[in-house]
Structures are given as C-alpha cells and as structure tokens.
BABA-800430 format. One record per residue (C-alpha): residue in three letters; x negated, y negated, z negated; residue number from 1. Coordinates in pm, 1 decimal, padded with zeros to 6 digits. Layout:
! residues N
SITE, Ala, X, Y, Z, NUM
...
This chain:
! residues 382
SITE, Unk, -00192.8, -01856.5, -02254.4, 1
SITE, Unk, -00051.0, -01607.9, -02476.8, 2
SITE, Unk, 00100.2, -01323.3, -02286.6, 3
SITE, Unk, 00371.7, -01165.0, -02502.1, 4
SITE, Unk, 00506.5, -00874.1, -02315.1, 5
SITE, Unk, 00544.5, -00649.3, -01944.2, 6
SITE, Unk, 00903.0, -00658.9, -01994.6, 7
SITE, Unk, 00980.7, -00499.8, -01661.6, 8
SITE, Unk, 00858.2, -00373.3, -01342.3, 9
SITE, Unk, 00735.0, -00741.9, -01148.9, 10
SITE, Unk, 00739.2, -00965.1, -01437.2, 11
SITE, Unk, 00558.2, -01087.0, -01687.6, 12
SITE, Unk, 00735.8, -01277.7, -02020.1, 13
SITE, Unk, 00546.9, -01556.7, -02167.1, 14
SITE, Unk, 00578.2, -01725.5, -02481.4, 15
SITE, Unk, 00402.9, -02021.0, -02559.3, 16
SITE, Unk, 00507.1, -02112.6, -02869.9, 17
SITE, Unk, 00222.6, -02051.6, -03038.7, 18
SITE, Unk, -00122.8, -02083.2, -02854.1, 19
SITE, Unk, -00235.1, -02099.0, -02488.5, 20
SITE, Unk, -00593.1, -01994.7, -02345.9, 21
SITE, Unk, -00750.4, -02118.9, -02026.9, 22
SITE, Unk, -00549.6, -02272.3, -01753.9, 23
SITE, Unk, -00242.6, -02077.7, -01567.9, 24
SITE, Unk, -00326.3, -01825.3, -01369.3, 25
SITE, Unk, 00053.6, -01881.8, -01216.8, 26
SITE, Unk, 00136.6, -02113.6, -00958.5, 27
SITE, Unk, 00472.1, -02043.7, -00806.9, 28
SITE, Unk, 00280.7, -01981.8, -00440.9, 29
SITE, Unk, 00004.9, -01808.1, -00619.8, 30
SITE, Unk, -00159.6, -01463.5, -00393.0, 31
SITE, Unk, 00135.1, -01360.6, -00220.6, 32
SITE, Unk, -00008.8, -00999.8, -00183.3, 33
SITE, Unk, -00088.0, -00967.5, -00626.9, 34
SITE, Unk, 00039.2, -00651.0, -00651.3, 35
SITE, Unk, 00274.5, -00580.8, -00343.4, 36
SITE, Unk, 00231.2, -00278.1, -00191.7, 37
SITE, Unk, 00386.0, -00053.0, 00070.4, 38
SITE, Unk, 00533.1, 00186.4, -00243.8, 39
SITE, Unk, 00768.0, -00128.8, -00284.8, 40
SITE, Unk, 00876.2, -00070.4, 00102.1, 41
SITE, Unk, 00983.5, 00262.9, -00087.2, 42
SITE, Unk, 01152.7, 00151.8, -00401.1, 43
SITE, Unk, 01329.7, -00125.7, -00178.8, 44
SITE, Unk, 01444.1, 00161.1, 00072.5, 45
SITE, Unk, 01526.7, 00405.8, -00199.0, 46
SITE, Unk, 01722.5, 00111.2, -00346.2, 47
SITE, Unk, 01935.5, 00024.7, -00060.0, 48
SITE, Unk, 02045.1, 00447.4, -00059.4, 49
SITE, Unk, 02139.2, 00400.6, -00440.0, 50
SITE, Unk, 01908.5, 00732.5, -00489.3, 51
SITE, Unk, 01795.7, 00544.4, -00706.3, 52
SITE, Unk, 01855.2, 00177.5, -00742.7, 53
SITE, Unk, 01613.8, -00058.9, -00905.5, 54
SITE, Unk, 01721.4, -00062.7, -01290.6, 55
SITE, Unk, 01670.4, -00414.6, -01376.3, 56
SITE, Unk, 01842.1, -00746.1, -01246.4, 57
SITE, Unk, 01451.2, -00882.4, -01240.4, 58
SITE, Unk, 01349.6, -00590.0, -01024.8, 59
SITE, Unk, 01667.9, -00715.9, -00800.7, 60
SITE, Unk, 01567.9, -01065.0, -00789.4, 61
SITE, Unk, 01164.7, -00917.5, -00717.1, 62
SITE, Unk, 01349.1, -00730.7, -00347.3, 63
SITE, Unk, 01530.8, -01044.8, -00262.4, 64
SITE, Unk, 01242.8, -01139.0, 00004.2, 65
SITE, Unk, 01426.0, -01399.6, 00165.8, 66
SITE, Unk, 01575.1, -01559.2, -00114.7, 67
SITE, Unk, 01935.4, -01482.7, 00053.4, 68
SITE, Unk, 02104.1, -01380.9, -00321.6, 69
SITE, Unk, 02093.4, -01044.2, -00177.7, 70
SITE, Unk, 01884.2, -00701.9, -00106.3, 71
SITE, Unk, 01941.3, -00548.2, 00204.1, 72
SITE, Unk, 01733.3, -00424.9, 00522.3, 73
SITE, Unk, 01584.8, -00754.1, 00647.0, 74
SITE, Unk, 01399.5, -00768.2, 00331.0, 75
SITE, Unk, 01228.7, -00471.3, 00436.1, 76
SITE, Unk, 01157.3, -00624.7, 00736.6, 77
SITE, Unk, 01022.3, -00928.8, 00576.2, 78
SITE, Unk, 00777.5, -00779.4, 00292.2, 79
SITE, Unk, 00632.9, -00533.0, 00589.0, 80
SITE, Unk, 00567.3, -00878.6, 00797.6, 81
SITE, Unk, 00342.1, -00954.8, 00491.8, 82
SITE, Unk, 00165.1, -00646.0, 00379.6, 83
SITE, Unk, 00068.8, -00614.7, 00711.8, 84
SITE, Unk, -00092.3, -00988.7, 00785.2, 85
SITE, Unk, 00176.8, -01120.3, 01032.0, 86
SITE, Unk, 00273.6, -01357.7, 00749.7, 87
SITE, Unk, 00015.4, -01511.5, 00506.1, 88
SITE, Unk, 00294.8, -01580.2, 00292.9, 89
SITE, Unk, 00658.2, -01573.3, 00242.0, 90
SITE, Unk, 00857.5, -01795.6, 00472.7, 91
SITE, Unk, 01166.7, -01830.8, 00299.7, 92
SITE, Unk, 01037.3, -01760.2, -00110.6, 93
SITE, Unk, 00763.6, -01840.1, -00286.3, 94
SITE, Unk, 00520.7, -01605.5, -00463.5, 95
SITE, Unk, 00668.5, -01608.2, -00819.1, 96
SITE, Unk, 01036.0, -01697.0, -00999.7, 97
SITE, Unk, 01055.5, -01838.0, -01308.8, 98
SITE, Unk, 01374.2, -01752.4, -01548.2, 99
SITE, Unk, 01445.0, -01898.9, -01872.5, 100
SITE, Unk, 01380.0, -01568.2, -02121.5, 101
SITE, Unk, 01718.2, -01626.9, -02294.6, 102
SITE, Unk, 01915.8, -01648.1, -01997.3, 103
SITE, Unk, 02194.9, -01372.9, -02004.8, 104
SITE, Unk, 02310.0, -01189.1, -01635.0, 105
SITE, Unk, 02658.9, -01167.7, -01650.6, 106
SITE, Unk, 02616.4, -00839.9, -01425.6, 107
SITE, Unk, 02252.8, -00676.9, -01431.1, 108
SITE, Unk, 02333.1, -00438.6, -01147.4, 109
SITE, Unk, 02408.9, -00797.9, -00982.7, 110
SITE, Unk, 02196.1, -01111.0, -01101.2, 111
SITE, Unk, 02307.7, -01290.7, -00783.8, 112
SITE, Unk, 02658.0, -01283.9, -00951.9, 113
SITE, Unk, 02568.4, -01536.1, -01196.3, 114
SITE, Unk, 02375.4, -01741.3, -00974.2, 115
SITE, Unk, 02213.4, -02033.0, -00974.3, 116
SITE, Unk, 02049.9, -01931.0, -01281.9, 117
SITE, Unk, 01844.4, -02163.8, -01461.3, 118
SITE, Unk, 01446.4, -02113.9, -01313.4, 119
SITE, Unk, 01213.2, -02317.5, -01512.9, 120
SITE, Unk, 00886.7, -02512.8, -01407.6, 121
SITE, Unk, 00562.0, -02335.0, -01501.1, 122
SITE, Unk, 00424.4, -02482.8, -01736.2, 123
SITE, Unk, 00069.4, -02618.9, -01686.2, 124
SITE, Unk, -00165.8, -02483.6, -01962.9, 125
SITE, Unk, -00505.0, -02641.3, -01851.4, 126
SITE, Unk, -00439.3, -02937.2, -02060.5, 127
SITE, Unk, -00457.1, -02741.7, -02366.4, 128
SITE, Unk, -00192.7, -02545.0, -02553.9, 129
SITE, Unk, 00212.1, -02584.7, -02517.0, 130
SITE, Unk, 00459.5, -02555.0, -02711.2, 131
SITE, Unk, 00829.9, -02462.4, -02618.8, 132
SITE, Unk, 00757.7, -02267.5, -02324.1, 133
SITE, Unk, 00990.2, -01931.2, -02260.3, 134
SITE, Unk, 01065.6, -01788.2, -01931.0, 135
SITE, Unk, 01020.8, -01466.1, -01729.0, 136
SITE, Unk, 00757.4, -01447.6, -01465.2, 137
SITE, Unk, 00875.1, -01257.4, -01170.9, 138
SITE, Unk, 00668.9, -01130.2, -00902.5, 139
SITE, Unk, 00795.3, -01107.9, -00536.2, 140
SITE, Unk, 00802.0, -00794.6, -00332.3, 141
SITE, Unk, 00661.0, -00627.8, -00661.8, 142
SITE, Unk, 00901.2, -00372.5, -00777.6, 143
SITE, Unk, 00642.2, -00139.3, -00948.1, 144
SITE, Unk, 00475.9, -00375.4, -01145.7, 145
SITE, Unk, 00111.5, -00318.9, -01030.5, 146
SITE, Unk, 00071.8, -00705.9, -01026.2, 147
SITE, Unk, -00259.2, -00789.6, -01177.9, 148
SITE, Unk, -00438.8, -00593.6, -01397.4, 149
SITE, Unk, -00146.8, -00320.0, -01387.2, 150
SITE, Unk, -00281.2, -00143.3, -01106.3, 151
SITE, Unk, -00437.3, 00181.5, -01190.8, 152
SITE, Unk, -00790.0, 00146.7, -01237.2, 153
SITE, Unk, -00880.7, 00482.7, -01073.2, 154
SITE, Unk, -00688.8, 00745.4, -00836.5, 155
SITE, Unk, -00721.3, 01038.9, -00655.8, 156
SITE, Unk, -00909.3, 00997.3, -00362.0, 157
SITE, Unk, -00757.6, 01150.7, -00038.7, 158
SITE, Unk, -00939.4, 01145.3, 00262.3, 159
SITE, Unk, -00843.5, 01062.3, 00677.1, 160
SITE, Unk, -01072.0, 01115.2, 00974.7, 161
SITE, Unk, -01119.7, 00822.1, 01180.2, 162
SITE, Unk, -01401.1, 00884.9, 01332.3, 163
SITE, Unk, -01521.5, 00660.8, 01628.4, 164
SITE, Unk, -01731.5, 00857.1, 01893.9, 165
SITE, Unk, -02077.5, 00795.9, 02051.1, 166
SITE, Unk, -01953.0, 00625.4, 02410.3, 167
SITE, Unk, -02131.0, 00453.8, 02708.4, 168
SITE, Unk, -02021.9, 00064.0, 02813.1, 169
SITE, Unk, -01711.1, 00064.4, 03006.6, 170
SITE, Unk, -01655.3, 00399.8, 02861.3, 171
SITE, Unk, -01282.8, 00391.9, 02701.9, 172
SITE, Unk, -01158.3, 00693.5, 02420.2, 173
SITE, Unk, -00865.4, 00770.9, 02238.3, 174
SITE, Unk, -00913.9, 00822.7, 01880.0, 175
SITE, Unk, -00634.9, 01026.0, 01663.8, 176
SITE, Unk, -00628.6, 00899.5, 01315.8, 177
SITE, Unk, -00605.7, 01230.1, 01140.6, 178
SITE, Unk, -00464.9, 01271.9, 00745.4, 179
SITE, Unk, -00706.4, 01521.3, 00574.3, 180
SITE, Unk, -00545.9, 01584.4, 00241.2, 181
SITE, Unk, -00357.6, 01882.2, 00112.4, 182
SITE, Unk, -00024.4, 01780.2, -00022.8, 183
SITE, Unk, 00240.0, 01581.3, 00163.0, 184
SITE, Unk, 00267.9, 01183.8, 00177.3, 185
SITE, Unk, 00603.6, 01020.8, 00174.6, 186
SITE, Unk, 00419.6, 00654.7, 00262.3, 187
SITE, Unk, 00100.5, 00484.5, 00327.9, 188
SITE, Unk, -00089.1, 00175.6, 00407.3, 189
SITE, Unk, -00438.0, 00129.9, 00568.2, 190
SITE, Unk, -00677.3, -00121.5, 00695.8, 191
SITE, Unk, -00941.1, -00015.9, 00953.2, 192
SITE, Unk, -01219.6, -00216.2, 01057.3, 193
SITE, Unk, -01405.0, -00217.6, 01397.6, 194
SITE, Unk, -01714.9, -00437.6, 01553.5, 195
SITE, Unk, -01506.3, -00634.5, 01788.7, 196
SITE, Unk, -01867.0, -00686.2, 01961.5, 197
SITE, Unk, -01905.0, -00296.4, 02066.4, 198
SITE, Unk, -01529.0, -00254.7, 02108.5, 199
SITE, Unk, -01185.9, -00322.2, 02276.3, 200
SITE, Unk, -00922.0, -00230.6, 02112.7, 201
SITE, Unk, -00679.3, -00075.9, 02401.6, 202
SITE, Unk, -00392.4, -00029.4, 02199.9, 203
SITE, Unk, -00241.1, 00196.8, 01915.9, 204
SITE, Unk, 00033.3, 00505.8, 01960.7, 205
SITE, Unk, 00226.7, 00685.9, 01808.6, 206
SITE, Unk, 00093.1, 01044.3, 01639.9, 207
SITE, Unk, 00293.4, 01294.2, 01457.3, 208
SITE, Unk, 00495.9, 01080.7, 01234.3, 209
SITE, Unk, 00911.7, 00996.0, 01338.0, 210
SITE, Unk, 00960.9, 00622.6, 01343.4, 211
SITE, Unk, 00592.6, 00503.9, 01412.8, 212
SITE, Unk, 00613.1, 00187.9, 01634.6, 213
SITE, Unk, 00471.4, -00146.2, 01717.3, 214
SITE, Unk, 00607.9, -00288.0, 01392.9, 215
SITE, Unk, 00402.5, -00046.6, 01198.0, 216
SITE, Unk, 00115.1, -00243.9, 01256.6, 217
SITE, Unk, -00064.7, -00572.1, 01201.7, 218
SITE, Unk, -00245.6, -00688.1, 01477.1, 219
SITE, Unk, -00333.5, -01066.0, 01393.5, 220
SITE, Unk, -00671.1, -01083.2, 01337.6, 221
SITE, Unk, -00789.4, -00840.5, 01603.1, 222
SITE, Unk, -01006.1, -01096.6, 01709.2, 223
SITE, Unk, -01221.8, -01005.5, 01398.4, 224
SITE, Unk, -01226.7, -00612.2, 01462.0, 225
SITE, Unk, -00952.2, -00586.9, 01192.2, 226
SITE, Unk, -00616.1, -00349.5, 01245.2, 227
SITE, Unk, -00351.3, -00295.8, 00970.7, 228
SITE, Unk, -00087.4, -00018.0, 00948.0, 229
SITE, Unk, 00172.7, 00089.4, 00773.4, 230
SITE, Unk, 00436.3, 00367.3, 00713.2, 231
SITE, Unk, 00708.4, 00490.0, 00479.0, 232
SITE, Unk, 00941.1, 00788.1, 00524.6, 233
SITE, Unk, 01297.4, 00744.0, 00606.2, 234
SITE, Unk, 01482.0, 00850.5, 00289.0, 235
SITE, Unk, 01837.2, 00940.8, 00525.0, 236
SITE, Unk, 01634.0, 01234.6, 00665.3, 237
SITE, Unk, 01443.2, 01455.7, 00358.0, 238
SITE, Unk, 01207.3, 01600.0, 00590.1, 239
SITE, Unk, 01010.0, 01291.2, 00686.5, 240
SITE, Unk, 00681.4, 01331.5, 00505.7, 241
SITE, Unk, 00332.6, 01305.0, 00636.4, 242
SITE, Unk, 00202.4, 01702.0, 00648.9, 243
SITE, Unk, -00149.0, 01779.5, 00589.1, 244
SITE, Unk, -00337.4, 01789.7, 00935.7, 245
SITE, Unk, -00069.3, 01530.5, 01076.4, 246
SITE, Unk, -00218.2, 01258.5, 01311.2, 247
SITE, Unk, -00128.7, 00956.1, 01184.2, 248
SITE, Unk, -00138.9, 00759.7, 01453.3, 249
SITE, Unk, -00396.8, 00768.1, 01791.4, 250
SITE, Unk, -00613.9, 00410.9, 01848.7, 251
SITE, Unk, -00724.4, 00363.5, 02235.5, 252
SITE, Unk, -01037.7, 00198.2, 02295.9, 253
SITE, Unk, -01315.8, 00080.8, 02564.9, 254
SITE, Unk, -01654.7, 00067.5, 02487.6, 255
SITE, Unk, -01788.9, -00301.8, 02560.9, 256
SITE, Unk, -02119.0, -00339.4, 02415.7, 257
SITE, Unk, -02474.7, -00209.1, 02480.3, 258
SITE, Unk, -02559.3, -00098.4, 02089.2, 259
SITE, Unk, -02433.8, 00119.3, 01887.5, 260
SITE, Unk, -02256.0, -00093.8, 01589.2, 261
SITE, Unk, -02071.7, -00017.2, 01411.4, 262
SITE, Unk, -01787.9, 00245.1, 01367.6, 263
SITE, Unk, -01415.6, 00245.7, 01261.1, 264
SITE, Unk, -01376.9, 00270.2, 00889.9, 265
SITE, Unk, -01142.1, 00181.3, 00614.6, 266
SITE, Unk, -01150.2, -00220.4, 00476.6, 267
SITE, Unk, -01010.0, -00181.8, 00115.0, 268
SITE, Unk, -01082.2, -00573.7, 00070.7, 269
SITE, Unk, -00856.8, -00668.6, 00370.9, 270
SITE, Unk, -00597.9, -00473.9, 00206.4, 271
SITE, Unk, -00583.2, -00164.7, -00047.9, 272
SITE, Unk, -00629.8, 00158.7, 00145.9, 273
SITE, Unk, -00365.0, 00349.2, -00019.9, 274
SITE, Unk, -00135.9, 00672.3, -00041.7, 275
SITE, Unk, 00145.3, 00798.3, -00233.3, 276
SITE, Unk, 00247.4, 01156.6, -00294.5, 277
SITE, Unk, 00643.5, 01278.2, -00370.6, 278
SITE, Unk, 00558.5, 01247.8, -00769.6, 279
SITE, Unk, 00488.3, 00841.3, -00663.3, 280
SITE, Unk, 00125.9, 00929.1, -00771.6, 281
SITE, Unk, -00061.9, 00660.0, -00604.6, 282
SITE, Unk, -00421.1, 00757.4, -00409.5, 283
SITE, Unk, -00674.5, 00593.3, -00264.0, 284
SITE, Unk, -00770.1, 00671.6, 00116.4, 285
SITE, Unk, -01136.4, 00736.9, 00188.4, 286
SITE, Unk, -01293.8, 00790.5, 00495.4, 287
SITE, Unk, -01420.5, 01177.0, 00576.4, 288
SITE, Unk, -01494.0, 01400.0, 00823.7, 289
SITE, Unk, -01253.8, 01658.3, 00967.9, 290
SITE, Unk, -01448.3, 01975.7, 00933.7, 291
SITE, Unk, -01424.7, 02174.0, 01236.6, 292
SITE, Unk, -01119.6, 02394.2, 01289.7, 293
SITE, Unk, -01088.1, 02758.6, 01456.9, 294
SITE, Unk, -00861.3, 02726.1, 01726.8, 295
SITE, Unk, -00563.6, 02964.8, 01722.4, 296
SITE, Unk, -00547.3, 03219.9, 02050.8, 297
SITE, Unk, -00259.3, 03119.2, 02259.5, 298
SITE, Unk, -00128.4, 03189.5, 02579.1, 299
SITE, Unk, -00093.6, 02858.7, 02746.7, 300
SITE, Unk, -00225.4, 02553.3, 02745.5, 301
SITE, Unk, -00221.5, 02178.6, 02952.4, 302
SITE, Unk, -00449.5, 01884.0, 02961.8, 303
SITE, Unk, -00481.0, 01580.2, 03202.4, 304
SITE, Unk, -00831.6, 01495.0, 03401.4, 305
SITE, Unk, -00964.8, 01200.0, 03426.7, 306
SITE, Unk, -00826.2, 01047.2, 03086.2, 307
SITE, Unk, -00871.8, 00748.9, 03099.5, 308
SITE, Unk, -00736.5, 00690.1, 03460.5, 309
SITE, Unk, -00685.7, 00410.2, 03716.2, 310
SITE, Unk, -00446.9, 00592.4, 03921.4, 311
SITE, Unk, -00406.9, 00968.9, 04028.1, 312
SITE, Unk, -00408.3, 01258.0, 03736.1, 313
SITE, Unk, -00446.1, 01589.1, 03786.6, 314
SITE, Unk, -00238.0, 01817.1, 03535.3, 315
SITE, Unk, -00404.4, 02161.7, 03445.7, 316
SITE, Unk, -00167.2, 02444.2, 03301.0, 317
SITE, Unk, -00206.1, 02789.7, 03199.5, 318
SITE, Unk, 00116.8, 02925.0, 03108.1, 319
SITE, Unk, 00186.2, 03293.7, 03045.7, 320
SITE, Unk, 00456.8, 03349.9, 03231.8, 321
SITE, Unk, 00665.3, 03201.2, 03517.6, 322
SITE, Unk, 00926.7, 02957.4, 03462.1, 323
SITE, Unk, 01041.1, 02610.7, 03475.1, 324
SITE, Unk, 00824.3, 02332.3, 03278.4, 325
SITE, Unk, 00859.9, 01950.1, 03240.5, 326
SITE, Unk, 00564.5, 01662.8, 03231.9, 327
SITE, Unk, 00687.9, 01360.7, 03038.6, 328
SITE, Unk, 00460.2, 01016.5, 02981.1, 329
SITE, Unk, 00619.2, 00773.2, 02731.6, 330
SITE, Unk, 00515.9, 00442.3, 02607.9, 331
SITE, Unk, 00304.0, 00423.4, 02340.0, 332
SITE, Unk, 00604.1, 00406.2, 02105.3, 333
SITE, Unk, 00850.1, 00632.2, 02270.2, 334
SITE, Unk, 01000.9, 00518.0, 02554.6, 335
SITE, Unk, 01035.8, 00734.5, 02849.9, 336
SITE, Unk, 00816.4, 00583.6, 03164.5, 337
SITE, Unk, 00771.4, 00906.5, 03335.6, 338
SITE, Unk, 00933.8, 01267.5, 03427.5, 339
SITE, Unk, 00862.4, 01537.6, 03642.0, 340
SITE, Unk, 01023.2, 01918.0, 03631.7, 341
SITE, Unk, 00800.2, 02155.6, 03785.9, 342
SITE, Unk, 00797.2, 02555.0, 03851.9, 343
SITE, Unk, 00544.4, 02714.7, 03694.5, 344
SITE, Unk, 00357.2, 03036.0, 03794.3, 345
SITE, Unk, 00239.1, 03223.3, 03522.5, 346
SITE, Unk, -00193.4, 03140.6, 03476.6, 347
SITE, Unk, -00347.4, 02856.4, 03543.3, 348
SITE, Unk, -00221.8, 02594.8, 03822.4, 349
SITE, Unk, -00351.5, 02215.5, 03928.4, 350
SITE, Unk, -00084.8, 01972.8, 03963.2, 351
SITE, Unk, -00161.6, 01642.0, 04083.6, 352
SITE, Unk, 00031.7, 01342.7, 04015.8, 353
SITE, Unk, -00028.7, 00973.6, 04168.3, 354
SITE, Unk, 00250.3, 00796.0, 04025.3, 355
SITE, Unk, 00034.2, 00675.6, 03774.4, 356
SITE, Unk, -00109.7, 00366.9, 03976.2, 357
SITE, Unk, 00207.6, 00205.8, 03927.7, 358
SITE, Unk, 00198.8, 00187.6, 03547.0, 359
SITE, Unk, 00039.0, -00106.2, 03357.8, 360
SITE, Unk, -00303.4, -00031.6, 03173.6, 361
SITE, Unk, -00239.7, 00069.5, 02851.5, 362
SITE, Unk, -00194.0, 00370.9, 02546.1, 363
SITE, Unk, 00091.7, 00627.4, 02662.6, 364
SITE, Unk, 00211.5, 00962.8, 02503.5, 365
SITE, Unk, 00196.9, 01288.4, 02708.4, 366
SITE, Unk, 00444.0, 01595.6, 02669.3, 367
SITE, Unk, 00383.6, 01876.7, 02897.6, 368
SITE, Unk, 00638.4, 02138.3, 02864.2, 369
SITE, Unk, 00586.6, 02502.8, 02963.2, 370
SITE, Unk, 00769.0, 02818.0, 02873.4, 371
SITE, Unk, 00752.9, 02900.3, 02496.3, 372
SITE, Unk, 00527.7, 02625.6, 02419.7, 373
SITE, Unk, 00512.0, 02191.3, 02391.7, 374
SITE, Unk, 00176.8, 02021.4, 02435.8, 375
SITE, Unk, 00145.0, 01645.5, 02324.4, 376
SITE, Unk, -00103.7, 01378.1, 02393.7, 377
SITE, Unk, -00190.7, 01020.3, 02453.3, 378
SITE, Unk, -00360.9, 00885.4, 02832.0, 379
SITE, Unk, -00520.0, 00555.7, 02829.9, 380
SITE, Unk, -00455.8, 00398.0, 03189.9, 381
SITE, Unk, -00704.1, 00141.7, 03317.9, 382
C-alpha cells in the first residue's frame, strides 16, 4: 500500500493506483485507541467554545463519536468512556471512515450538511496490488493526528509522586497523587498499576483540581491492580490549570497481603502516561520522588486521629486566635455528608466527633475551617 499523503489532522489519503505493499493495516474496527488521546478531549472541548474550532470537515467527522451527524458534549462523554477502558470500543462508530478523495463538502465548517456522503469499502490489499482505489482514511476521536507513527517519538519527561508506603496487613493509607513538574498542565491522562495481591483499592478522591469526579476514572479492570484517570481543564473558566505541587487526585487503600510487592507506578502499555502544557507540547509522565519540602511557619493548624476510623474522630486544632470555625466531610467527589460550626479558643483544642459511625466505609474529603486559615484532607472510614 502506497500511502500518498497526511492530508489532515486524523486521516490518512490513499491512492492505490499505482502499487500496494503488504496487506492493510486498516480495518474499519481496527485499535480503537491508535492515536486517541485525552488532548482530543481538548480540541473537542475547545471546539464546542469556537476558541478555536476544528479547521477541517474531516477533523469534524473525526469528533462525531456517536455517529449522530453532529459534535456536541455527549461526544465528550463518549471518547472519555474509551480512553479510560469503560468501553473497549465505540458503541455507536467504528474505528475508521472511509470517504471517496474526490468527494466535495458543500459546507466544510459543516460536512454533516451534505450528508450521506459517499464512504467507500477498504480495499483489501493482501491479495496483491489494486488498482482504482481513492478515499480518505479518517480516524475516530483523533483530532491531532498522532494516529500511528505520527506520535512524537520523544518528549519531555515530567514527573508525579505516587508513592505507595511501607504498611502492615489490615493497615489502610491514603495516598495523594502529587504533580511534580514546574509549568502548568491544562490536561492529562495516566494509568497506575498496583499488586491487587498486597492491596485493596479503597477508593479514589478528589485533590486540588475543580471538576475531578467519579467519571474521571476507569475502574474496570481493578480486578488486575489496574486504575485509569483522566482530566482536562474547563475552557469557560481560564484559570483551571493543574499548578505545580497540585495533588492530583488522593487513592485510599488497605493493606491485604503479608509481602511487600509491589508498589503503585505508572503502566504506559495500558495506556500512554501523558501531559500537555498551554503551548499543546505533549510530555510524558514518569514516576519520581517528591523531595522533601520545608514546611512554612503558621499559626494554626487541624488534623483528624485515628485516620482511618470505624467510628469516633477526634479533631485537633491550633488556631491563633478565638473565633468561630467550621468542620466539613464531603464525599469523595464533593458532596456535603457532614457539618459542624464550632467556637474556637485561640491554641490548641480536642474536639471529638462520633457521628462518623453512621457513614458508609469509604474515601471522604475533610475541610476544617478556622480563623484566617482552610485546611483540606481526605479520611478513609472502615
């Protein structure tokens, strides 16, 4: 097979007219994931905001996830279903679209317009060389065109702290997934792998980033210690980015074997561990350390004993001055479970809480506020 041109981001024009070499690497439900990233979450989001739209009526047909002769939000919603493992493919679509190469959009900024257009049938080149062949390859869900051998060879490596600590059996731990780089992210996607033999995964929350949630991750195949994530900024608000230092995200979980195993680290094979900068510089994430950080002098501080805990919690808070404060426990996603308003004295004062026993085992967010200052955390609950 001759391959004449990239024409355009997400597809590939062949011509056959002349010669064809091995068999077709293109079979309309070929590798679903060949070259779909979460950067095309961001060029179909951008899109949608007309800041700026995709440029091509082939890029258009590329976001139409669900086949519906259309772009919109649910399309988002569909291509995140498969970057993240929920789907192994695409319900609704297949893989690739095949368009005649001569065929003429009536309105580019709209191909739908002059739909049906004519898709052709792959051609089969195994049997030898074809003659007469001409159409336009198009990629789902690939909007960048990284399909193939398009995707950048090398990138900068940025690095995240996952570490997994040293625990006992029974022991459970919350584990803040922690971005280590020094420039800002505007989106990012990430396998982790754990031994599902040594550990339980309790359950993930949400870190520093707005908008992270239960459909941020991929949770399917658990079973095998594997977890996927996923996040883009929200273009309607410009100051969604992912800061240096930012948790990503926290990971709960309980200790179940004897040995040691092994810890949590990135999987690039179960998907690309990857980054993107405001420039749309795409990096690759790699596992470091966080080295350890001087801790600024402050005047008050909380923190919650026993974490984890199967009922009561006792509250410690040193604030510097008298004055009313406010303990809040949330789901691991943001919903409000919890709230107490209490009157502080100014130092350091035990306040125990048993409400606790009522809530279902699980991840949860803590807020304690005290005067002049906002403390945030996550609780396992047994």
């Amino acid at each position: 097979m001759f391959i004449k041109s990239i024409c355009f981001v997400a597809l590939v024009c062949f011509s056959c007219q002349t010669s064809a070499q091995t068999s077709n690497p293109l079979a309309a439900d070929d590798n679903p994931m060949n070259g779909v990233s979460t950067f095309d979450l961001v060029l179909m989001s951008k899109h949608l905001l007309g800041n700026p739209p995709l440029n091509s009526p082939y890029k258009i047909i590329a976001a139409d996830i669900n086949k519906s002769e259309s772009v919109t939000a649910f399309d988002i919603v569909e291509l995140r279903k498969l970057i993240l493992g929920i789907y192994t493919e695409l319900p609704n679509n297949s893989s690739w679209r095949f368009i005649d190469q001569t065929f003429t959009f009536a309105n580019p900024a709209n191909p739908f317009a002059s739909a049906p257009f004519q898709e052709e049938t792959p051609v089969d080149f195994s049997a030898g060389p074809s003659v007469g062949a001409n159409f336009v390859g198009i990629k789902i869900g690939d909007l960048n065109n990284s399909v193939l051998a398009n995707r950048p060879a090398r990138r900068p490596e940025l690095g995240i702290d996952c570490t997994l600590p040293a625990a006992r059996a029974g022991e459970a731990l919350i584990v803040p997934v922690r971005y280590l780089g020094d420039e800002p992210l505007q989106a990012f996607q990430l396998a982790l792998r754990f031994d599902p033999a040594q550990w339980q995964l309790i359950g993930p929350a949400a870190g520093d980033l707005p908008g992270y949630n239960a459909g941020n991750f991929g949770l399917t195949e658990l079973e095998q210690g594997l977890i996927r994530t996923l996040w883009f900024a929200d273009f309607n608000d410009p100051d969604q980015r992912v800061e240096p230092g930012a948790v990503l995200f926290y990971l709960g979980f309980k200790k179940i074997g004897e040995g040691e195993g092994a810890g949590l680290s990135p999987d690039p094979d179960a998907m690309p561990c990857l980054a993107w900068l405001f420039d749309d510089t795409e990096c690759t994430l790699r596992a470091q350390t966080a080295q350890p950080r001087q801790s600024a002098p402050t005047a008050s501080w909380a923190h919650c004993r026993p974490n984890p805990t199967s009922g009561e919690v006792v509250f410690s808070i040193d604030a510097e001055k008298e004055g009313r404060g406010r303990l809040a426990l949330f789901g691991p996603f943001g919903q409000l479970v919890w709230m107490r308003d209490v009157t502080l004295s100014a130092g350091r004062q035990d306040i125990p809480v048993s409400d606790f026993a009522t809530l279902p085992a699980g991840m949860y967010v803590l807020k304690v506020l005290t005067p002049g200052k906002k403390i945030q955390g996550s609780l396992i609950k047994q």
